[in-house]
Structures are given as structure tokens and as C-alpha cells.
C-alpha positions in Angstrom: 194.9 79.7 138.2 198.5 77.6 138.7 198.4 75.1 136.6 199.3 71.0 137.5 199.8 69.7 133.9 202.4 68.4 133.7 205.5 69.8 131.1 204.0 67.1 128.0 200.4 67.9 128.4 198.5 67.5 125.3 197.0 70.3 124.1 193.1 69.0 124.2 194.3 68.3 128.2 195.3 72.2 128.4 192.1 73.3 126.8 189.9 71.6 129.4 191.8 73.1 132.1 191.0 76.5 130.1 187.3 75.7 130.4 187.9 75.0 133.6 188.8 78.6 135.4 185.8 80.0 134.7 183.6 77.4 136.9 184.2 79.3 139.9 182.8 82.7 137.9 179.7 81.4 136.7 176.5 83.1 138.6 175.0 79.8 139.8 175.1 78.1 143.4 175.0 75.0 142.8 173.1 73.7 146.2 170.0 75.3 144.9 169.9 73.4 141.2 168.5 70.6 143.0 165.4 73.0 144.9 162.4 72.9 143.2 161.8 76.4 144.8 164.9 78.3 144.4 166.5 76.7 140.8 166.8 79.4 138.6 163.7 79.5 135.9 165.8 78.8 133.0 167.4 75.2 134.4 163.8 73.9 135.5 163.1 71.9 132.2 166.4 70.1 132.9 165.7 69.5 136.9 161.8 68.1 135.7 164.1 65.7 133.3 166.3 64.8 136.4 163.2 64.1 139.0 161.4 62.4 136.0 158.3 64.4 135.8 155.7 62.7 133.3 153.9 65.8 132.1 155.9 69.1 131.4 154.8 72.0 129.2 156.9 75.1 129.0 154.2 77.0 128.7 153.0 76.6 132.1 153.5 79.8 134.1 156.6 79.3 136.7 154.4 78.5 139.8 152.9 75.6 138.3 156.3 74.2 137.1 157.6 74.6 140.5 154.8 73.2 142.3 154.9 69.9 139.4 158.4 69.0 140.3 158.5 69.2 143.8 155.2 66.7 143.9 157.2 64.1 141.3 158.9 62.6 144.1 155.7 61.9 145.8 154.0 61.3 142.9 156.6 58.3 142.4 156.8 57.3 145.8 152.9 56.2 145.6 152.7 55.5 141.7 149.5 53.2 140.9 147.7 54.8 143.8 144.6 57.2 144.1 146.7 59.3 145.8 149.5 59.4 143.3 147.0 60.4 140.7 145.6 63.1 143.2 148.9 64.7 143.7 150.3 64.8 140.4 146.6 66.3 139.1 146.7 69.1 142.3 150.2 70.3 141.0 148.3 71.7 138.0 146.7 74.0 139.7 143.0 72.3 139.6 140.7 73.4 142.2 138.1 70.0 141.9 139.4 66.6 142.0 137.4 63.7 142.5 138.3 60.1 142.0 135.7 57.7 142.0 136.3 53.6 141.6 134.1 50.8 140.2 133.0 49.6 143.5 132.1 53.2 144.5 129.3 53.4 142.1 125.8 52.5 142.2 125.3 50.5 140.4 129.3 49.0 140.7 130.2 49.6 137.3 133.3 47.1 135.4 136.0 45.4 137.7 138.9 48.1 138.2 137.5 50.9 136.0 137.3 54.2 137.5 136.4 57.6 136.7 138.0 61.3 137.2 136.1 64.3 137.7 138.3 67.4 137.7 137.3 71.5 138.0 138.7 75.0 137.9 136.9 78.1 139.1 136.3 81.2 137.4 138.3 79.7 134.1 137.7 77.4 131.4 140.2 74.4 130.3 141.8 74.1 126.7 142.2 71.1 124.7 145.7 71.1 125.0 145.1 71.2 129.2 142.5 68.3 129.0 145.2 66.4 126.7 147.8 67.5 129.3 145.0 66.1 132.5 144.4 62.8 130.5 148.3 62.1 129.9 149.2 62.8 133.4 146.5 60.2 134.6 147.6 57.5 132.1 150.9 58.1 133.2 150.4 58.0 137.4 147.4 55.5 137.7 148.0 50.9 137.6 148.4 49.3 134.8 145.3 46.7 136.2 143.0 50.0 136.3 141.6 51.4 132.9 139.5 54.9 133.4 136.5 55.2 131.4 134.7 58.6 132.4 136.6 62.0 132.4 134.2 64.7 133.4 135.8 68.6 133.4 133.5 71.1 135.3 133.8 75.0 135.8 132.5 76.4 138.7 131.8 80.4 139.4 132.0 82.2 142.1 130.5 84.7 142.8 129.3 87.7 145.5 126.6 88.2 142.9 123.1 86.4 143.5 122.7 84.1 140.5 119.1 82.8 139.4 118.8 80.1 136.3 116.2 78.0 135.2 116.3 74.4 132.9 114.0 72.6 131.7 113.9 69.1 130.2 111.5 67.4 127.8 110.7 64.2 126.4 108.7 61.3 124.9 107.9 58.2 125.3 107.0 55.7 122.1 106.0 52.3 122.7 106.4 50.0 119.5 104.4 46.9 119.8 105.7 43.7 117.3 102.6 42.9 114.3 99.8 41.1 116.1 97.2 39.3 113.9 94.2 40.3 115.5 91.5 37.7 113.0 92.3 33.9 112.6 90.2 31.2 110.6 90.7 27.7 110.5 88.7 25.6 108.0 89.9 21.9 108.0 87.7 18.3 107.9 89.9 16.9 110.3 91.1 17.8 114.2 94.2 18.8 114.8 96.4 19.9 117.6 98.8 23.3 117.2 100.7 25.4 120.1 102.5 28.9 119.1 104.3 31.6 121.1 103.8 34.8 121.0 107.1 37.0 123.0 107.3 40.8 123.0 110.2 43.3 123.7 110.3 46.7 125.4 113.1 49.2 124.4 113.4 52.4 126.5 115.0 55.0 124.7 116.9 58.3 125.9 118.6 61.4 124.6 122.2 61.7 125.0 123.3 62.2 128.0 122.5 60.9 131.4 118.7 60.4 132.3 119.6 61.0 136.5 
């Protein structure tokens, strides 16, 4: 490599131009840094920094990386939206996702709540993938809009006819408030009284939901 320092170069100024010649060795083309799809494995932490992916774990296998970045520019583009939170969710690899707002519900449940139902098939979650799910929701849905249901399900498939049975039980208690049930008034003189008498009824279930 000819050199075009000049004759008084310092000598930091002739160590960068060292560094320099070996730019054009190094094994990477630099027109596929910026791909999603064709960066090399190892530089993918550092191109989910540059597309400013919210939720990144190294442990993910390489598909799933892949697939996370190339969504974040869409995932950005429609930030605060159903849609956003859709996107960013299908990246990681989740077969089931269902968003559901307030005024879906029936009953309509709290002004600009909403709840999230996600599922895999044939393969269970771990805590650190729900923690992963819940971040990546926080980070993509409105600041107006709080969620306040998370519901994980696993579904199987199978070739395999499956039969099951449940059953459910219960009990119902009635508590009535004391009642006097034998009054007696002795007095010489007449006199006028009024009372009330008000009952409640409480209704109560096991955990969970009674549909």
C-alpha cells in the first residue's frame, strides 16, 4: 500500500494508516452487515443494537434472531398499535396470538385495558420466555393502554385420537344475618316504633373463572 503521509507525519498518524491495509483483507462484505438474513451470526447482537430491537436474548437459536430484527422496522413503524404488538410477538416464533381490547369483552371490561393470549404447539414456555413475552409487550403496546390478563396456552397435535374427561364440583352456602324470631312488648302506654330489617347475598367461587 503507497503511502500519502506526508514526510512529518506523526507517528500515531502512521499507525492508523498501519491498521488501515488490512481493511481490504478482512472476510466481511460489508453490503450484507446491514441484512437481517445474510449478516454473519456473530455481528447480529450488534445489527439488533443498530435497528433498536427491544427484546434480544443470545440464547435464542439463529432463526429467531434473524426473524426478530428484520420485524423491528415494522415493529417501529406501527409502535402503539395492535399490530405492532402482533408482529414483534410472531418473531418469537409463537404459534397463537390473540389480542383482545376492553371494548371486545363481554362484559366491556376497564377503559383501554386489554388482554394477550399467546400459544406454542407441541412445547411448553419457560419463565425466562414468559418474562421475555411480557417485556416485549410493555415495550411495543401505548402508553394510554395497560394489559391486565396474560394467558399462555400449549396446544397438541396430534395423529393420535385423544379422549379426556373433567369434572367440576361445588357448593353453594347461603348465610342469612341473626333474625329474632320471638318479640314481647310490655308497656302501660302506646307507642309508635318503625325498624328495618336489610339482608345481603354473597356468591362465592373457587379460583378461577366460573364460565
Amino acid at each position: 500500500m503507497t503511502s500519502i503521509l506526508p514526510p512529518n507525519a506523526t507517528p500515531i498518524e502512521r499507525a492508523i494508516e498501519k491498521t488501515e491495509e488490512h481493511i481490504d483483507s478482512l472476510d466481511v462484505q460489508i453490503d450484507t452487515l446491514w441484512d437481517p438474513w445474510r449478516c454473519p451470526v456473530k455481528f447480529l447482537p450488534w445489527l439488533a443494537w443498530a435497528y433498536s430491537v427491544d427484546t434480544w436474548d443470545p440464547d435464542w437459536a439463529e432463526d429467531i434472531k434473524r426473524r426478530v430484527i428484520d420485524q423491528s422496522f415494522a415493529v417501529h413503524q406501527r409502535k402503539g398499535t395492535r399490530g405492532a404488538i402482533r408482529r414483534a410477538l410472531e418473531a418469537m416464533d409463537l404459534d397463537l396470538i390473540r389480542i383482545v381490547q376492553w371494548h371486545e369483552e363481554n362484559p366491556r371490561q376497564t377503559p383501554y385495558t386489554f388482554r394477550v393470549e399467546v400459544g406454542t404447539i407441541s412445547r411448553g414456555l419457560s419463565e425466562k420466555e414468559r418474562s421475555q413475552i411480557l417485556s416485549t409487550i410493555e415495550a411495543t403496546k401505548n402508553v394510554r393502554s395497560h394489559m391486565n390478563d396474560l394467558r399462555i396456552y400449549l396446544q397438541q397435535i396430534s395423529r393420535t385420537p385423544v379422549l379426556a374427561a373433567a369434572l367440576t364440583t361445588g357448593e353453594i352456602t347461603t348465610i342469612y344475618p341473626y333474625a329474632i324470631t320471638d318479640r314481647a312488648v310490655q308497656t302501660a302506654r302506646p307507642f309508635l316504633a318503625a325498624g328495618i330489617y336489610g339482608a345481603e347475598i354473597a356468591t362465592v367461587y373457587p379460583q378461577g373463572n366460573p364460565a
